[in-house]
C-alpha positions as CSV (number, residue, x, y, z in Angstrom):
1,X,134.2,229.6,-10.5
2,X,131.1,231.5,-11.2
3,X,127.8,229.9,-12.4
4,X,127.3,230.5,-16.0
5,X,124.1,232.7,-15.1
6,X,125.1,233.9,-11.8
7,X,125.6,236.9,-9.8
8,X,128.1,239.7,-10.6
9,X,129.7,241.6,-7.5
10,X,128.3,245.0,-9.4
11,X,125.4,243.2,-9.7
12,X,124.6,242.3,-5.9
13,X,125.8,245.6,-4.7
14,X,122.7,246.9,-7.0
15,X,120.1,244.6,-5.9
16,X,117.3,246.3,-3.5
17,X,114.2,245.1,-4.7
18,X,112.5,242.3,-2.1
19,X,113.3,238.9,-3.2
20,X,115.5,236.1,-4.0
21,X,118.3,236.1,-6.3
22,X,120.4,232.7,-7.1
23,X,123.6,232.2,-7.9
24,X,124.7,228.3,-7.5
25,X,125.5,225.8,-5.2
26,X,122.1,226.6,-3.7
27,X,123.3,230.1,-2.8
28,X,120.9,233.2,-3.0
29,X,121.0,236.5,-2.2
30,X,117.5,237.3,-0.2
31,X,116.6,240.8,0.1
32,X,113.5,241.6,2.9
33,X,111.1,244.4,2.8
34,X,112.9,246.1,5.6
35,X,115.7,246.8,3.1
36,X,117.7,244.2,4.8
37,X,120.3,241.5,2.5
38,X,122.1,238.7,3.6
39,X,123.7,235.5,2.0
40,X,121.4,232.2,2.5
41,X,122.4,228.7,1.0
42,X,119.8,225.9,0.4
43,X,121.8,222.2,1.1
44,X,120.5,219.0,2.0
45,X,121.9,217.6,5.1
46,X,121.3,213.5,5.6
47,X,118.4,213.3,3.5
48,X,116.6,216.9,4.8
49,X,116.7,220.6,2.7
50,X,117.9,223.2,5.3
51,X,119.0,226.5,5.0
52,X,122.1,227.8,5.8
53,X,123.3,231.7,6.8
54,X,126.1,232.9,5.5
55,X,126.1,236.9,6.7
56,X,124.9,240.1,5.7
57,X,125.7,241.0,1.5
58,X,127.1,244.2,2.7
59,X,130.0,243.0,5.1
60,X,130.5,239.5,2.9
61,X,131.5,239.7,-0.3
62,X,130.4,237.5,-3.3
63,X,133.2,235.7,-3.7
64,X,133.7,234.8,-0.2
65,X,130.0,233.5,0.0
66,X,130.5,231.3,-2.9
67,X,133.5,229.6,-1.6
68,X,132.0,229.1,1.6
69,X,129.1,227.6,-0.3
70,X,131.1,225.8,-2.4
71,X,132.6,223.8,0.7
72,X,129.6,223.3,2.9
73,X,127.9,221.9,-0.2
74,X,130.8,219.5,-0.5
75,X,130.9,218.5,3.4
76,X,127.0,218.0,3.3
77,X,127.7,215.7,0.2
78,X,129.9,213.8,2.0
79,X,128.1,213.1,4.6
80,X,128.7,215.8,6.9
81,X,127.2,218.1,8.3
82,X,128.0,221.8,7.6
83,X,126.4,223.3,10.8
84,X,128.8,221.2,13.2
85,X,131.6,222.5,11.3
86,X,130.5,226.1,11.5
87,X,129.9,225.6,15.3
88,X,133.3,224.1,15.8
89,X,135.2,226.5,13.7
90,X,133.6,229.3,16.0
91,X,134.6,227.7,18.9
92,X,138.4,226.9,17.4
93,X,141.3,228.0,19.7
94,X,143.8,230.3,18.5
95,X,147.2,228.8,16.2
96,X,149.2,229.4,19.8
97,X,146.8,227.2,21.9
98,X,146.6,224.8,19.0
99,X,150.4,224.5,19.0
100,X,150.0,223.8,23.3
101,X,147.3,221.3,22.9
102,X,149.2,219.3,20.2
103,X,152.8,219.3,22.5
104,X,150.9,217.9,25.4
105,X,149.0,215.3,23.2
106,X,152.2,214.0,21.1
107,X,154.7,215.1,23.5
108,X,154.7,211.1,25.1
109,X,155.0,209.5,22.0
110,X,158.2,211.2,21.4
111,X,161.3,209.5,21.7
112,X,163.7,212.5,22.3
113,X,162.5,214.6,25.1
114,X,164.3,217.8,23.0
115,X,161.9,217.8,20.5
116,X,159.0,219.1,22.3
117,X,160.9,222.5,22.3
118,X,162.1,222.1,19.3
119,X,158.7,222.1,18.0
120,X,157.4,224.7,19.8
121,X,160.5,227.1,19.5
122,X,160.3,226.7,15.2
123,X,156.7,227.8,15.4
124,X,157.0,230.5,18.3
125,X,159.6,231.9,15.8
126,X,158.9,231.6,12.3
127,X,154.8,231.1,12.3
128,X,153.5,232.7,15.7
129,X,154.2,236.5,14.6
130,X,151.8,236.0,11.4
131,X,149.3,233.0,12.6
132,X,149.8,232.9,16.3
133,X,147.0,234.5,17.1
134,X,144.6,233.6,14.5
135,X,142.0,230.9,15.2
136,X,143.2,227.6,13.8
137,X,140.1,227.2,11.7
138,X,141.2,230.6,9.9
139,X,144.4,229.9,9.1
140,X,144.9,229.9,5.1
141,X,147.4,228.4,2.5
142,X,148.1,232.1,1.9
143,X,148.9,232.5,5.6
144,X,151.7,229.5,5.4
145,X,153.0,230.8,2.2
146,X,154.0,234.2,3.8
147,X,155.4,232.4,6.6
148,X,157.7,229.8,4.5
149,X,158.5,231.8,1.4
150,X,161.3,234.1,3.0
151,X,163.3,230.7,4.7
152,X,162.3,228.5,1.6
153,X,165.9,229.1,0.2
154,X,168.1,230.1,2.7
155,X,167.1,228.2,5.7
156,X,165.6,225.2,3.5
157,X,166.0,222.6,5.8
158,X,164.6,225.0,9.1
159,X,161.6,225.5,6.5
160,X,161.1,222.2,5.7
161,X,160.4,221.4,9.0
162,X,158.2,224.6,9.6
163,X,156.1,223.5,7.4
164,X,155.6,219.9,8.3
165,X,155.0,221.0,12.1
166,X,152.4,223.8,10.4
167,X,150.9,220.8,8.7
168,X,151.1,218.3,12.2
169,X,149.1,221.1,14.1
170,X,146.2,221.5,11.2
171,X,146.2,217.8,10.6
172,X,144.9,217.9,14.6
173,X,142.9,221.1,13.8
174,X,141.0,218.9,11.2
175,X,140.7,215.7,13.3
176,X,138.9,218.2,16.0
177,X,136.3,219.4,14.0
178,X,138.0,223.1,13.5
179,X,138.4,223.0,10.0
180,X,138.6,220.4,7.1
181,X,141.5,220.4,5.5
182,X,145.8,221.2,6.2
183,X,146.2,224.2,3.9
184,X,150.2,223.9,4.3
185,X,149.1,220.3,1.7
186,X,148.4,222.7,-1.2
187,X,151.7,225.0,-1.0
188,X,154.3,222.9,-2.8
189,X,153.7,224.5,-6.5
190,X,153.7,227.5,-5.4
191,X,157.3,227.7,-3.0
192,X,160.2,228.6,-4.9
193,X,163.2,225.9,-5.8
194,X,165.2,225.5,-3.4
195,X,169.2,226.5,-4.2
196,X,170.6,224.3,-2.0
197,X,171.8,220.1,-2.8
198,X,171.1,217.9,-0.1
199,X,173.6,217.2,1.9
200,X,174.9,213.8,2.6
201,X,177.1,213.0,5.7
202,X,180.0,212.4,4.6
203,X,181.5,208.9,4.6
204,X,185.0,207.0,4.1
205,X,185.7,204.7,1.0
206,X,185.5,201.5,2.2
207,X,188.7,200.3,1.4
208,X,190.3,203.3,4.3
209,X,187.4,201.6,7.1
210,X,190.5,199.4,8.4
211,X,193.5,202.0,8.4
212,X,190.5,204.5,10.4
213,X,190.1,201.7,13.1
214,X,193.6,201.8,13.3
215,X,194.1,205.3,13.8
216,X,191.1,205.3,16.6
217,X,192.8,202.2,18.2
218,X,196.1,204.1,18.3
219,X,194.8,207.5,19.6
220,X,195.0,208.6,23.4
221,X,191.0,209.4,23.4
222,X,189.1,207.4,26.3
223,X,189.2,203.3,25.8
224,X,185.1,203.5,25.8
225,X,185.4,206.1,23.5
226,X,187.5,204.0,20.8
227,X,185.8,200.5,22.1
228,X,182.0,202.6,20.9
229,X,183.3,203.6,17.5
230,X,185.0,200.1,17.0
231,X,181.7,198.1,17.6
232,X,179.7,201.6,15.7
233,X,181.5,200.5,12.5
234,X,181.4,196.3,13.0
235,X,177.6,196.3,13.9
236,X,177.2,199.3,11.1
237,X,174.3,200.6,14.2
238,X,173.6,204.0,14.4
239,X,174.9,206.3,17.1
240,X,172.5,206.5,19.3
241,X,171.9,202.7,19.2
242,X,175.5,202.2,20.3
243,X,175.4,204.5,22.7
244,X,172.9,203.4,24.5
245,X,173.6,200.1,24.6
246,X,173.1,198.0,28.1
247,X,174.0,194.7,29.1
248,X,171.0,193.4,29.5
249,X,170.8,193.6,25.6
250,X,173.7,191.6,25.0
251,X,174.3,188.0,24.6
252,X,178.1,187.8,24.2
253,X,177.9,183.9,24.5
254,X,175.4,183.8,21.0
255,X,177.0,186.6,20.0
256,X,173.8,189.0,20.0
257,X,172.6,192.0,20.7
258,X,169.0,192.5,21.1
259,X,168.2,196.5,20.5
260,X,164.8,197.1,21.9
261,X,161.7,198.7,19.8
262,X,161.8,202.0,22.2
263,X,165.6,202.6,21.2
264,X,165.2,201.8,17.5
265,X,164.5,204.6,14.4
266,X,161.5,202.2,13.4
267,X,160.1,201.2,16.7
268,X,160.9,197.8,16.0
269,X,162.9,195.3,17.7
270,X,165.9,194.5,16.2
271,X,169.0,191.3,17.2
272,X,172.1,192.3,15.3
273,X,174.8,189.1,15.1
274,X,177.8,190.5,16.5
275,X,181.2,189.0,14.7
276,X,183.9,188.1,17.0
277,X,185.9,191.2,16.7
278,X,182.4,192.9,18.1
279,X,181.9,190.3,20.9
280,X,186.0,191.0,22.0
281,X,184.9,194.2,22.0
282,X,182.7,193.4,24.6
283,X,184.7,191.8,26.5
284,X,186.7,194.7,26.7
285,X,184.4,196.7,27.2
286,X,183.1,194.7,30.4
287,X,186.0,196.0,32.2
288,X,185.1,199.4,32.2
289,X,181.5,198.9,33.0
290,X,180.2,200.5,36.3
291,X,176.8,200.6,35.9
292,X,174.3,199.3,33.0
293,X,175.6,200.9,30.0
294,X,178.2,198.9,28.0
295,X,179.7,202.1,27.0
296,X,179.2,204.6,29.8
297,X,180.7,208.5,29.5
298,X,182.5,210.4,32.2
299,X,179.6,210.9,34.1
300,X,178.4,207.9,36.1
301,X,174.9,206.8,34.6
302,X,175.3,208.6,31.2
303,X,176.6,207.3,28.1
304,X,178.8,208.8,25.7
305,X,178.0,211.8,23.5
306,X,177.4,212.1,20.5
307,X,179.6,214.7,19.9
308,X,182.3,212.8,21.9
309,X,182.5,210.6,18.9
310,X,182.2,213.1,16.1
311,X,184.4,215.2,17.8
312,X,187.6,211.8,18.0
313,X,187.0,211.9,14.6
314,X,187.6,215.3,13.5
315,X,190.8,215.8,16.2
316,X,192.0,212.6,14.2
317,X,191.9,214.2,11.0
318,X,189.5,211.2,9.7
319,X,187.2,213.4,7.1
320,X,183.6,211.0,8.0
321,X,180.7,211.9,10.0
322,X,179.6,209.1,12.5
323,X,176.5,208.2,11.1
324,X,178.8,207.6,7.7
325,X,180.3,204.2,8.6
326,X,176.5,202.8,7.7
327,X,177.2,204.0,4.1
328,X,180.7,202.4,4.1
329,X,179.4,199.2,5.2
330,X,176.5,199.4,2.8
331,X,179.1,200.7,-0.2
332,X,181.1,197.6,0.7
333,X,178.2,195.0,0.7
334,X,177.4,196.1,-2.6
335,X,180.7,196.4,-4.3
336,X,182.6,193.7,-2.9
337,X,179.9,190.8,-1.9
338,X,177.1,189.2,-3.7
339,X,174.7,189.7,-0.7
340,X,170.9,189.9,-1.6
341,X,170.0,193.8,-1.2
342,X,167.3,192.8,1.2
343,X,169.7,191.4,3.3
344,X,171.8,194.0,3.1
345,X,168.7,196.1,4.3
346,X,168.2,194.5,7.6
347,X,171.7,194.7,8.5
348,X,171.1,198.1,8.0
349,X,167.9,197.9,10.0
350,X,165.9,199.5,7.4
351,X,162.4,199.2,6.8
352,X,160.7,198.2,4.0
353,X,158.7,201.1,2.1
354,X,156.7,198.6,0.0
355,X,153.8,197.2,2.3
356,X,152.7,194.4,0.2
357,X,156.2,193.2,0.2
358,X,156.8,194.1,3.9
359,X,153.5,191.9,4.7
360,X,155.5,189.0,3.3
361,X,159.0,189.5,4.4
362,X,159.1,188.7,7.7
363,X,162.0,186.8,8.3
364,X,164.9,189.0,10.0
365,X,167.4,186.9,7.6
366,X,169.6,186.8,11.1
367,X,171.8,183.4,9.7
368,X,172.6,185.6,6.4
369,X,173.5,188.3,8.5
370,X,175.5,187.2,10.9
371,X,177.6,185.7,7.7
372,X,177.8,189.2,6.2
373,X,178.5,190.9,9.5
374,X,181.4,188.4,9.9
375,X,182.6,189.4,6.2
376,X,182.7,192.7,7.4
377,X,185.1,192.2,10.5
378,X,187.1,190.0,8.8
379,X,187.7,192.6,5.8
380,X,188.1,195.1,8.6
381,X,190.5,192.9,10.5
382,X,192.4,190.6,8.2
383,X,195.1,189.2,10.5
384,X,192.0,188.0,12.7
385,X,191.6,185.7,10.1
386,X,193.3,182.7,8.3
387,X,190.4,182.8,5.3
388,X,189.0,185.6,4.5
389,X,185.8,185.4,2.5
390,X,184.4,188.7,1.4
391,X,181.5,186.6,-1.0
392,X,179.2,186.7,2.2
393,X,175.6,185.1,2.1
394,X,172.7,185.8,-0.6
């Protein structure tokens, strides 16, 4: 915003007369006796008045030299220092070598090697042709906008993730002194709405769980093929977790699986109670075994695919994605038990959002869940059982 008594862009382009002429934020325009006029901003920088350069009037406009006025005077307020930002800004590698720097420096963290080129590849393509080139420190909330506004609402969820990996490599840009703030934070009001619902996978009723283990058990697919889903659905685990699996994570004796931090969604280590049906499974499933895995593929060394499960499903006709049993199972917990929701959470494996609560619940709740995780096998497996109790723990 202008200063009440400020310059005017008509005004500056008039101004030859030797002199100072102030505008705000401690910007001035200074005019020499050799005719020459460039931008100069008075700020004080831990406790000492300095002046700052901000280019020639005639190749920076007005506006431009108050907004870059406007932010070194906030940095210097803060604290900083708006010289060391200038300097590092000027020395700022280009939105491509940004994009390199961040892979190699997250790259180990991540848990699936894929996504390394899925990174890269969604930024080659959508943001490289209008940023790549451009140093990071340049790169403007304008410059996203033209990038995401043509996906937002037919390729929202390919957007969506543009974005956040636009916003990963700034958020670095900013940490490294290039710039000072991720201007893909500021777009939101200004995308359109997208068209599109989400879409959830899609899941079985409950009550048709048992008659779809059934139908697996019956089928002519590969025994560790049907013995994975089986224990997928008892355990209510994700795929990958299941897949996975090794026996040195299983205690079929307790009846437990430990599933290591590295192989869980939360990084966190979590011991599921297996029922009986799931430790039977086991036992089964020993028979196969030829190396670690409890549920090993075709190829020697490497488990099962995920598609090799999806793909059972939709040759059996059974209208559920894989990842879908977990809403079943929760579904179930809620309609036909009076189990707590927090325990109902941790079966899930789910974290807690709130950290004030989470900084108090730390139990793991595991005698409550293995009750409920019985309850569920039982309901799944009725003949297994002379009682069946569906009322599992609170």
């Amino acid at each position: 915003m202008a200063p009440a008594k400020g310059l005017t862009a008509a005004k500056v382009r008039q101004i030859r007369e030797p002199g100072k002429y102030y505008d705000g934020n401690g910007l001035f325009l200074r005019v020499e006796k050799t005719g020459s006029r460039r931008w100069v901003q008075r700020v004080t920088i831990n406790g000492k008045r300095r002046e700052i350069g901000l280019g020639s009037a005639d190749l920076v406009p007005l506006a431009e030299a108050r907004n870059t006025a406007i932010e070194y005077r906030r940095i210097a307020r803060s604290g900083g220092d708006p010289m060391a930002v200038r300097q590092s800004a000027a020395a700022a590698p280009s939105f491509n070598d940004a994009v390199d720097r961040v892979i190699e420096l997250y790259a180990p963290s991540w848990s699936n090697a894929k996504h390394a080129t899925q990174f890269r590849n969604t930024l080659i393509t959508y943001a490289a042709p209008t940023i790549g080139r451009k140093p990071v420190s340049d790169v403007t909330s304008a410059d996203v906008l033209r990038i995401l506004t043509p996906i937002w609402a037919s390729k929202a969820e390919t957007a969506r993730r543009v974005k956040q990996r636009i916003g990963t490599v700034m958020k670095w840009a900013v940490a490294q002194g290039y710039r000072t703030d991720d201007p893909s934070a500021a777009i939101s009001q200004a995308l359109p709405k997208s068209p599109h619902k989400v879409k959830h996978r899609k899941s079985l009723p409950y009550n048709e769980v048992a008659t779809c283990i059934d139908v697996i058990r019956a089928s002519q697919a590969m025994i560790a093929t049907k013995l994975a889903l089986e224990f997928l659905i008892l355990t209510a685990a994700r795929s990958g977790e299941v897949r996975g699996a090794t026996w040195e994570e299983m205690d079929i004796a307790n009846k437990t699986w430990t599933i290591p931090a590295n192989r869980m969604k939360a990084k966190t280590e979590h011991v599921v109670p297996l029922s009986d049906r799931a430790a039977a499974i086991l036992t089964e499933a020993k028979k196969l075994s030829k190396d670690g895995l409890v549920f090993p593929g075709q190829r020697h060394g490497r488990p099962l695919s995920d598609m090799t499960l999806s793909k059972l499903l939709k040759e059996l006709g059974l209208q559920a994605d894989v990842h879908g049993f977990r809403t079943s199972f929760r579904v179930w917990v809620q309609e036909q038990t009076n189990t707590s929701f927090e325990v109902a959470e941790k079966a899930l494996a789910h974290t807690t959002q709130n950290k004030v609560v989470a900084a108090y619940a730390r139990s793991d709740l595991f005698d409550k869940r293995r009750n409920l995780m019985e309850a569920w096998a039982r309901y799944l497996n009725p003949e297994q059982a002379n009682v069946i109790s569906i009322k599992a723990g609170k």
